[in-house]
C-alpha positions in Angstrom: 16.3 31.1 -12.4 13.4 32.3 -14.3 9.4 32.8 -13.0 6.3 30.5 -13.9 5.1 33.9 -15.0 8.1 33.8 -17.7 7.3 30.9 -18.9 3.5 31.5 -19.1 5.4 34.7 -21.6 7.8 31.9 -23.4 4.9 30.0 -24.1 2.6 32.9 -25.4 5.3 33.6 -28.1 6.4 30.6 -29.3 2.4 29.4 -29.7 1.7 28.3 -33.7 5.1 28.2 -34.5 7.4 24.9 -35.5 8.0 22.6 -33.1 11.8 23.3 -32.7 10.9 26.4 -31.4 9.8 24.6 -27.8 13.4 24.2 -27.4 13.3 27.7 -26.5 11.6 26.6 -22.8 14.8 24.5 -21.3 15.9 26.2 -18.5 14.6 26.4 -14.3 11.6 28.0 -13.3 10.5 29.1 -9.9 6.5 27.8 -9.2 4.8 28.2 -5.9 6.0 25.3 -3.8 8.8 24.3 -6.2 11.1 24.6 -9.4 10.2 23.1 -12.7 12.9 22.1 -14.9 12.8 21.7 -18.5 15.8 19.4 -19.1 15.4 18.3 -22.2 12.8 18.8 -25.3 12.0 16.7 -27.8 12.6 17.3 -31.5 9.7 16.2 -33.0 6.0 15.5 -31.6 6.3 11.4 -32.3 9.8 11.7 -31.0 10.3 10.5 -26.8 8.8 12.9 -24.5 10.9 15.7 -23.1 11.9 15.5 -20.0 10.7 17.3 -17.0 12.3 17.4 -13.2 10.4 19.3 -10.3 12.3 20.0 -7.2 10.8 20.5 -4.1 12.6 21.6 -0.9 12.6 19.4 2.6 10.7 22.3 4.0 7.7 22.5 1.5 7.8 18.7 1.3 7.6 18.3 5.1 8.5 14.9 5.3 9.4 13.2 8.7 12.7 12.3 8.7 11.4 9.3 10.5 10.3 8.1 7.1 13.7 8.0 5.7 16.0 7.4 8.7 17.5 4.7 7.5 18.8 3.8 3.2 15.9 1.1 2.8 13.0 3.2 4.1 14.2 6.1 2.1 13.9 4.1 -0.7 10.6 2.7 -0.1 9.3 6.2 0.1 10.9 7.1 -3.2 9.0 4.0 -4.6 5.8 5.3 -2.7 6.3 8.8 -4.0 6.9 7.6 -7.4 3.9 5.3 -7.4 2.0 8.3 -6.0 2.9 10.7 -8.8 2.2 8.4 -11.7 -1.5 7.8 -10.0 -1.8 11.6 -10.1 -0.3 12.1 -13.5 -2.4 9.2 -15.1 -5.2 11.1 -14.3 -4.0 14.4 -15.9 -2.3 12.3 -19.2 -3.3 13.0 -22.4 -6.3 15.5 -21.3 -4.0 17.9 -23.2 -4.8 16.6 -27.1 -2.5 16.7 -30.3 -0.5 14.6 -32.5 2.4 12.1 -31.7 3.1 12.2 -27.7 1.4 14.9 -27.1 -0.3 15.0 -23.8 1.3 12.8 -22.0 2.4 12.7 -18.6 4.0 9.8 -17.3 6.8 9.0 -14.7 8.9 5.4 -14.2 6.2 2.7 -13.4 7.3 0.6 -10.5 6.6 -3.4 -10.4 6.0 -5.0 -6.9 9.8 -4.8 -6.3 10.8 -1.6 -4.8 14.1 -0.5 -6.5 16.1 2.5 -6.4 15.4 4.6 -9.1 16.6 7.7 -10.6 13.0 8.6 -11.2 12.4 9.9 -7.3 15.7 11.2 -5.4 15.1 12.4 -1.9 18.0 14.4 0.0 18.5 11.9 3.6 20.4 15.5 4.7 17.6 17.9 4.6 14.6 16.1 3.0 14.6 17.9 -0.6 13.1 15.8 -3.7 13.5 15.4 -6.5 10.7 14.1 -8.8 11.8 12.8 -12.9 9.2 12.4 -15.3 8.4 12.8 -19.0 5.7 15.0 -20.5 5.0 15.0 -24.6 5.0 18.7 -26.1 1.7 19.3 -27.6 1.6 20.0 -31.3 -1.1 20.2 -34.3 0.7 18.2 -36.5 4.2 19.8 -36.1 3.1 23.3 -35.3 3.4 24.5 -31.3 0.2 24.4 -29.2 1.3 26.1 -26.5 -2.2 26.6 -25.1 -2.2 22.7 -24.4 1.0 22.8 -22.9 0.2 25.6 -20.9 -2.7 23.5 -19.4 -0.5 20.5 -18.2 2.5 23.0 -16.8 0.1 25.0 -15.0 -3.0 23.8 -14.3 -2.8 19.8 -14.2 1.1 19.7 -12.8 0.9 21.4 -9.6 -2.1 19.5 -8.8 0.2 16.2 -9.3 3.1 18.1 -7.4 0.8 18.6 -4.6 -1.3 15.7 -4.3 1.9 13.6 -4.3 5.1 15.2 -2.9 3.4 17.2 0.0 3.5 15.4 3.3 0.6 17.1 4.1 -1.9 15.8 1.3 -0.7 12.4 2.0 -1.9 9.2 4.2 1.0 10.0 7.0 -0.5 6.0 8.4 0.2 4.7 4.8 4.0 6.4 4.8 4.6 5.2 8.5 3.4 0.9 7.5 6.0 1.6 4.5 8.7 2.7 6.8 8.0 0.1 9.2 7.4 -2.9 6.2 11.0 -1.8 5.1 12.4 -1.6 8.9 11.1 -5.5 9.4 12.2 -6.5 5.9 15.7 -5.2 6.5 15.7 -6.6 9.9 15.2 -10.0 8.6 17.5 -9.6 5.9 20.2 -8.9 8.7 19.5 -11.9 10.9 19.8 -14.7 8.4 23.3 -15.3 8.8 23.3 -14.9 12.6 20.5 -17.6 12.3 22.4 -19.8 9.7 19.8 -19.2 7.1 20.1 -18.3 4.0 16.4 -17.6 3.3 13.0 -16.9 5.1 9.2 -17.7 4.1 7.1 -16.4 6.4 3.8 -18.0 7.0 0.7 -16.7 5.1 2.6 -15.4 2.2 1.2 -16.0 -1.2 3.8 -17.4 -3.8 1.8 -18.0 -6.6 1.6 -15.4 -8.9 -1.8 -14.1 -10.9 -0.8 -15.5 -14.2 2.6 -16.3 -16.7 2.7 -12.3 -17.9 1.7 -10.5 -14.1 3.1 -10.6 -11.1 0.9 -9.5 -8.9 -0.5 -12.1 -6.1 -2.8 -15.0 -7.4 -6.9 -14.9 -6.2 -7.3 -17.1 -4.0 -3.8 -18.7 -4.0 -2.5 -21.1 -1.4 -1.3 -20.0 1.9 1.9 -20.6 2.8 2.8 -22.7 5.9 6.0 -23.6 7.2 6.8 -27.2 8.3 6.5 -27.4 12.4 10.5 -29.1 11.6 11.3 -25.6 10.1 10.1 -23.0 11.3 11.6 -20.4 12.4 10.3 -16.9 14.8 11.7 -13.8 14.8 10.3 -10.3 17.2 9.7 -7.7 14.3 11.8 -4.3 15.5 8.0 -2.6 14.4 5.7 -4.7 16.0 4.6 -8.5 16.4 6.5 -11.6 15.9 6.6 -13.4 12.8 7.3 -17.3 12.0 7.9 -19.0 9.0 9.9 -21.6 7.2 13.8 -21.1 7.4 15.8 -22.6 5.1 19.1 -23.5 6.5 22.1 -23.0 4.6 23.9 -25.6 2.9 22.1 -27.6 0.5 18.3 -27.7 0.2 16.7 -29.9 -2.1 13.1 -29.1 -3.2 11.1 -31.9 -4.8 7.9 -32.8 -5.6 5.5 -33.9 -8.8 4.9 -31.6 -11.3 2.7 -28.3 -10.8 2.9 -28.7 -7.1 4.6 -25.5 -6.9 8.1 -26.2 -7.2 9.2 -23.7 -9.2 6.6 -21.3 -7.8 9.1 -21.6 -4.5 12.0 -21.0 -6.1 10.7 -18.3 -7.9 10.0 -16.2 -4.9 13.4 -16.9 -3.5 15.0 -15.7 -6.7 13.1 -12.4 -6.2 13.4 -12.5 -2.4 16.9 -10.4 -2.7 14.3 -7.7 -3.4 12.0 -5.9 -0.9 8.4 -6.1 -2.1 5.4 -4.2 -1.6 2.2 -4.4 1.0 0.1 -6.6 -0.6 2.4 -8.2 -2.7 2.1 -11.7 -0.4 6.1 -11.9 -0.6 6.3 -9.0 1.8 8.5 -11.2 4.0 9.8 -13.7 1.4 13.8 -12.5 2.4 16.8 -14.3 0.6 20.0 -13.9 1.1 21.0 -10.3 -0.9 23.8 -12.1 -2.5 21.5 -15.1 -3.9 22.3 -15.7 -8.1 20.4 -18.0 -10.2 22.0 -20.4 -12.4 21.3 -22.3 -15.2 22.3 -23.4 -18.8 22.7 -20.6 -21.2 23.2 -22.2 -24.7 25.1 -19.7 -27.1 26.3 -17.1 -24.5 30.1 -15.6 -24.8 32.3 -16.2 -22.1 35.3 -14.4 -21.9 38.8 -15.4 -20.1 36.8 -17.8 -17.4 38.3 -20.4 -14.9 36.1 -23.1 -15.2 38.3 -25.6 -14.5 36.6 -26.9 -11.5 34.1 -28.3 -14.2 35.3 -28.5 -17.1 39.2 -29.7 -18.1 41.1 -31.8 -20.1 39.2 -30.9 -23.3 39.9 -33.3 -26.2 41.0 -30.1 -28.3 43.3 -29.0 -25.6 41.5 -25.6 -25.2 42.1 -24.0 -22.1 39.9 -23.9 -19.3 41.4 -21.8 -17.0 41.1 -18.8 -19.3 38.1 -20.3 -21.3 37.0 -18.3 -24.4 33.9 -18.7 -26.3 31.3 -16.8 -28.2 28.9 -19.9 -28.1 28.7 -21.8 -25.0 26.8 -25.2 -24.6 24.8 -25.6 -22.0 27.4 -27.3 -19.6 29.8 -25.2 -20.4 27.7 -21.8 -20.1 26.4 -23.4 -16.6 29.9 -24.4 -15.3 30.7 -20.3 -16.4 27.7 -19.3 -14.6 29.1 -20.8 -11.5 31.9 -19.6 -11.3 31.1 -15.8 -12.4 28.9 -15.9 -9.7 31.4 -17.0 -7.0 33.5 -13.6 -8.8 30.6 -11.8 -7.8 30.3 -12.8 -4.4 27.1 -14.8 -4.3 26.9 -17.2 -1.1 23.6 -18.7 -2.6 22.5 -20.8 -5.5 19.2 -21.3 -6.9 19.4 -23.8 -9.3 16.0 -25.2 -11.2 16.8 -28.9 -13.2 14.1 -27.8 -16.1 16.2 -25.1 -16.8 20.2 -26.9 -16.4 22.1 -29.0 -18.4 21.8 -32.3 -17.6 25.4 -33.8 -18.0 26.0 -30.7 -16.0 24.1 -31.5 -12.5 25.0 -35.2 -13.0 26.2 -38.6 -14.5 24.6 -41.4 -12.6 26.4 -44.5 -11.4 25.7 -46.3 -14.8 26.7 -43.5 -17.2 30.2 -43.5 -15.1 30.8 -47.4 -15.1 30.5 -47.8 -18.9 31.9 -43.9 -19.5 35.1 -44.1 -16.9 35.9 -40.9 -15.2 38.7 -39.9 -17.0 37.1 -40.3 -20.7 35.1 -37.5 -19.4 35.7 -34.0 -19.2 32.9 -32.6 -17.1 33.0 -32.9 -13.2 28.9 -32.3 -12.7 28.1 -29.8 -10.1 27.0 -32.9 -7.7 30.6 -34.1 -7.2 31.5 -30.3 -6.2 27.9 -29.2 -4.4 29.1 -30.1 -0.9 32.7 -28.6 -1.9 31.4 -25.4 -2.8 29.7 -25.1 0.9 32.1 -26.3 2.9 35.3 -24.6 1.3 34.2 -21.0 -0.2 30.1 -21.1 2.0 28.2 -21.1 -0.8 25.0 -22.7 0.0 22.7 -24.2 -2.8 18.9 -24.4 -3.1 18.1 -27.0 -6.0 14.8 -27.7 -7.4 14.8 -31.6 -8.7 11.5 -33.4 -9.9 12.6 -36.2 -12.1 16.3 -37.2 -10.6 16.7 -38.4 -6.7 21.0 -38.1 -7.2 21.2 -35.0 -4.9 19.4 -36.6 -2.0 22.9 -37.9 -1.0 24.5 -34.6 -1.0 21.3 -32.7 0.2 21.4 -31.3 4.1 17.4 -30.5 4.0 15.0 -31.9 1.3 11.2 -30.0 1.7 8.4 -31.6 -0.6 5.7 -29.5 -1.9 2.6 -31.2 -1.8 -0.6 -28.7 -3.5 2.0 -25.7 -2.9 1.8 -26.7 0.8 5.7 -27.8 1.7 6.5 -30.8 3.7 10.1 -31.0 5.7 10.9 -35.3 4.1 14.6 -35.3 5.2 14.5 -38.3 7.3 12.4 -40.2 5.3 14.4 -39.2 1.8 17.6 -40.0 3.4 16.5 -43.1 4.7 15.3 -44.1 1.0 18.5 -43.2 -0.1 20.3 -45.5 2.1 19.1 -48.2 -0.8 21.2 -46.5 -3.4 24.0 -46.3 -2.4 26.9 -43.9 -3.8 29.2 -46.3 -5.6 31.8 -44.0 -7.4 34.6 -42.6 -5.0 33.8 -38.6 -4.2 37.0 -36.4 -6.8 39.6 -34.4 -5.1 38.9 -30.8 -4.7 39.2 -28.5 -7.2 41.6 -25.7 -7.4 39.9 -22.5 -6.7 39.1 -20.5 -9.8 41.5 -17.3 -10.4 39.6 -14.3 -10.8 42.5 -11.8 -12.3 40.7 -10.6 -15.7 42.2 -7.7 -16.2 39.9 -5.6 -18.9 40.7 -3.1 -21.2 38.3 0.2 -23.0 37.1 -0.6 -26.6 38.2 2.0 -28.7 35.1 3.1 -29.7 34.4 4.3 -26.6 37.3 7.0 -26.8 36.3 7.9 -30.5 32.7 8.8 -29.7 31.3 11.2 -26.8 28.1 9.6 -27.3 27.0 6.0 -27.7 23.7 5.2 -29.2 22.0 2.6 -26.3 18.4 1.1 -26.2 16.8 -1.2 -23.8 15.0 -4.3 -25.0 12.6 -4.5 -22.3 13.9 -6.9 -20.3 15.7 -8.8 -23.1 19.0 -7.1 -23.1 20.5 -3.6 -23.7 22.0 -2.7 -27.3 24.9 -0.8 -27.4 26.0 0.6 -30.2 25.6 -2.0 -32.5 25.9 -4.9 -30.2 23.5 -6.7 -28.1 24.2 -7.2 -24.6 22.0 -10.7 -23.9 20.4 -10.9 -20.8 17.0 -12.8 -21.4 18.3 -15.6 -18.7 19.5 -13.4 -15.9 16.2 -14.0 -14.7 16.5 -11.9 -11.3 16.6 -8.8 -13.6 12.9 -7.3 -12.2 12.6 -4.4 -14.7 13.8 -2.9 -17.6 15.0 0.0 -16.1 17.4 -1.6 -14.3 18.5 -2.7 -17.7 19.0 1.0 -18.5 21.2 1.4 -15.9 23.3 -2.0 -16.6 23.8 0.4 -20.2 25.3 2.9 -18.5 27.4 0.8 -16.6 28.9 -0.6 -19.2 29.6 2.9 -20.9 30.8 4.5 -18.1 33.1 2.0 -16.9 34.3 2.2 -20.7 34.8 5.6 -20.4 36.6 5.6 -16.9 37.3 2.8 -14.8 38.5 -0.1 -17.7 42.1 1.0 -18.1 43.8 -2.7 -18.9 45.1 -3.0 -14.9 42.2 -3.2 -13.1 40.3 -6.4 -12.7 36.8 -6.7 -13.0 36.1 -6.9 -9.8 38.0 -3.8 -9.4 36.0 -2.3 -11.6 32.9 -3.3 -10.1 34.0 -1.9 -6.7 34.4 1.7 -8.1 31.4 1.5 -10.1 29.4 0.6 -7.1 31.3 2.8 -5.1 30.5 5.9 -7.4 26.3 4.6 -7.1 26.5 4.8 -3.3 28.5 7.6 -3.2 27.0 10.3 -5.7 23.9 8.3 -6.5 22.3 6.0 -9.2 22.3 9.3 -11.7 25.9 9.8 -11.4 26.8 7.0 -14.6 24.1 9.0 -16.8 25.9 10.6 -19.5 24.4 13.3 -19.6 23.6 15.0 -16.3 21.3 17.3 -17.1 19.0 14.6 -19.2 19.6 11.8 -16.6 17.2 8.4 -17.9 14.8 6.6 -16.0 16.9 3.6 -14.4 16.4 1.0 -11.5 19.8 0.3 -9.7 21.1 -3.5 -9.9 22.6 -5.3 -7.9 26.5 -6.1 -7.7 25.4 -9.8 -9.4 23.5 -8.3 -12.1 26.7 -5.8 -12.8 29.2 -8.4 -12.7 26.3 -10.8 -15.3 25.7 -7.8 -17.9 29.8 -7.5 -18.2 29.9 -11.2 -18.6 27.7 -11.4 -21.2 29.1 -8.3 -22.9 31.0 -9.6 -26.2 33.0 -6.4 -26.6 34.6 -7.1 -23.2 38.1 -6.9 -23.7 39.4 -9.6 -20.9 42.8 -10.9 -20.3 
């Protein structure tokens, strides 16, 4: 390991010549208080920023280990840190001037989710961080100003080192409400199944969101308050008691006219699986962890997918047990989505009609008197709803605003009314006593084989590196091909779309071997995150990219969607 004061040197030599010559810096440096690590430089002042790591120790840091006892308060006070450094490097960014990138300073920006990211890393063991971030290489044109660089590295750094990974320049209050907001969050999460709930809303969270493009809470937006019929109270293991709506599980029908905050609802159950942060008004929004969204997905691939529990005796004679396509319909993709979901352990729906395929969720009594049962291939999720809770417990929430067929099948129905949600069971049901169902209820379905068995695409033992980019939240390319994933809609950032990249390549590379299924394959790969960290599927270790770990749902919909995916 090299000195600060040999890089101050480095810097002085290489000053006014070509950029390439910055290369020249990689390497470990020891500062006061920490190491700096140059991992990797950029080529070219308009190429992406170099990459930058400072490491602190546990003892410098002086962090309570209070703070981090447990996995979910360490990783709230990684998002905390991280937030914290990006304040202090936005103030620092691009005071350093010169062409392209040059200047900037900038680390992983969080959302109101908190995620695990490789952007902060903090040892549980002995308290030693780790801090990613990006910096651009100041040039005049694409000669070295090493004078400008030597101003961010030495002057405008440490002052972000400090004022953000130092327990002792830091709100220890602020640190202590995160690791208690986590402790109650997790706590919650843990006692919905012991209180037969898949979900919680807690009174005087705010579910509306500021507008169509943020996500931060709306002015002035409507306070949520539980039905008296539902409520539910809980004794916070940090303080107070907290009540609010529980929604039992089984199947939960939310209705209501249009803009009365349906969908708003539903919304903050899909991102529920997520902790959020103070101040976010979802704090203590807590769904089930296992909770997947479904919906139609016209044109998707599905590859080697039992959907015969929907969808059989095709007029072509195609198979639906191992159902192939590279352009689903909407019923078709749905019925998939089911079932993948089912593979990937889900014990919640969240299901939205605006955004299903009708013949899908139903065929009303008319449809199946003219249209007999067995002209028609598609079993619609209604005549399987109560099947799929009572046989494999997977409950259903189901947002319906212009068709009353579920309020047979429905356990609870909650109105919103102006956002504010009503419990209408007893009068719905009783309504619904004057339709009654007039087609006999279908046997039950044989349940779905989940045996895909996947083998590596040859490209993937031809080259040691594959080109990937993420698309925002719109999918990750790989190579060539793009990886879908616009409508897995409880994707929160793009750098968990990063990560789903590396997933794919990395299983690739060494888990797909043609005799484990994909489940298998899931297992190690979420094994090797929990084991050696989110870091551990980077390529290349000592550049590791800014990702945002996904969830086991999220893994399992990225493979699904992958068209390359050799299945059998």
């Amino acid at each position: 390991m090299q000195t600060s004061n040999d890089l101050r040197n480095l810097l002085a030599r290489i000053d006014h010549r070509g950029y390439p010559a910055y290369k020249d810096t990689r390497g470990t440096y020891q500062f006061p208080g920490y190491v700096l690590s140059i991992d990797h430089v950029q080529g070219d002042p308009y190429a992406s920023p170099s990459k930058l790591s400072v490491h602190v120790s546990g003892k410098t840091a002086a962090l309570p280990q209070s703070l981090y006892g447990t996995s979910h308060q360490r990783i709230a006070l990684q998002d905390e840190l991280t937030r914290r450094f990006g304040w202090q490097a936005g103030q620092f960014s691009f005071q350093a001037k010169g062409s392209g990138q040059s200047g900037l300073i900038s680390v992983s920006r969080c959302g109101q989710e908190i995620l695990e990211r490789t952007a902060c890393s903090l040892n549980p063991k002995n308290g030693d961080l780790v801090m990613r971030f990006e910096v651009g290489f100041p040039a005049n044109g694409r000669t070295i100003n090493a004078r400008e660089l030597e101003k961010i590295l030495f002057e405008f750094l440490p002052k972000c080192v400090k004022g953000a990974l130092f327990y002792q320049n830091l709100d220890g209050k602020r640190l202590q409400a995160i690791a208690d907001l986590a402790e109650n969050q997790q706590y919650i999460r843990e006692q919905l199944p012991k209180l037969g709930l898949c979900a919680f809303v807690a009174n005087g969270s705010i579910l509306p969101r500021e507008s169509g493009v943020s996500s931060r809470p709306m002015k002035n937006g409507v306070v949520f308050q539980s039905p008296k019929e539902l409520e539910v109270s809980m004794e916070l293991p940090c303080g107070g008691r907290i009540t609010g709506m529980g929604i039992k599980k089984g199947i939960t029908l939310i209705v209501g006219g249009g803009y009365h905050g349906k969908s708003t609802l539903l919304k903050a159950l899909e991102l529920g699986v997520y902790n959020h942060i103070a101040g976010d008004g979802r704090e203590y929004v807590i769904t089930d962890q296992t909770a997947v969204k479904i919906r139609a997905e016209d044109g998707r691939s599905i590859k080697k997918t039992d959907i015969s529990m929907f969808i059989s005796d095709l007029p072509n004679g195609k198979d639906t047990v191992g159902f192939e396509t590279e352009d689903a319909s909407g019923s078709t993709s749905q019925a998939a989505n089911v079932v993948e979901a089912m593979e990937a352990g889900t014990s919640l729906m969240l299901i939205d009609e605006d955004t299903s395929a009708t013949n899908f969720m139903i065929r009303d009594e008319l449809m199946q008197l003219v249209i007999r049962r067995d002209m028609e291939p598609i079993t619609p999720l209604i005549d399987r709803i109560r099947e799929l809770y009572e046989q494999y417990g997977i409950s259903s929430v189901i947002v319906a605003g212009s068709s009353g067929a579920y309020f047979h099948a429905a356990d609870s129905i909650i109105q919103m009314d102006r956002y504010v949600p009503r419990d209408i069971t007893a009068y719905a049901k009783k309504e619904a006593e004057r339709f009654p169902v007039l087609i006999e209820p279908r046997e039950a379905a044989k349940k779905p084989a989940f045996e895909r068995k996947i083998r590596p695409s040859r490209e993937f033992k031809d080259n040691d590196r594959i080109k990937m980019k993420t698309m925002a939240k719109d999918g990750v390319m790989i190579n060539k091909e793009m990886i879908d994933l616009r409508y897995v809609e409880q994707l929160a950032d793009s750098e968990q779309l990063t990560a789903l990249g590396y997933c794919v390549s990395y299983a690739q590379k060494r888990i797909f071997d043609g005799r484990r299924t994909l489940c298998q394959a899931v297992d190690e790969l979420e094994a090797v995150m929990n084991e050696q960290g989110l870091s551990a599927i980077c390529e290349s270790r000592s550049s590791i990219a800014s990702m945002a770990r996904p969830r086991r749902q999220e893994i399992f919909a990225c493979f699904d969607r992958y068209r390359s995916l050799k299945a059998e």
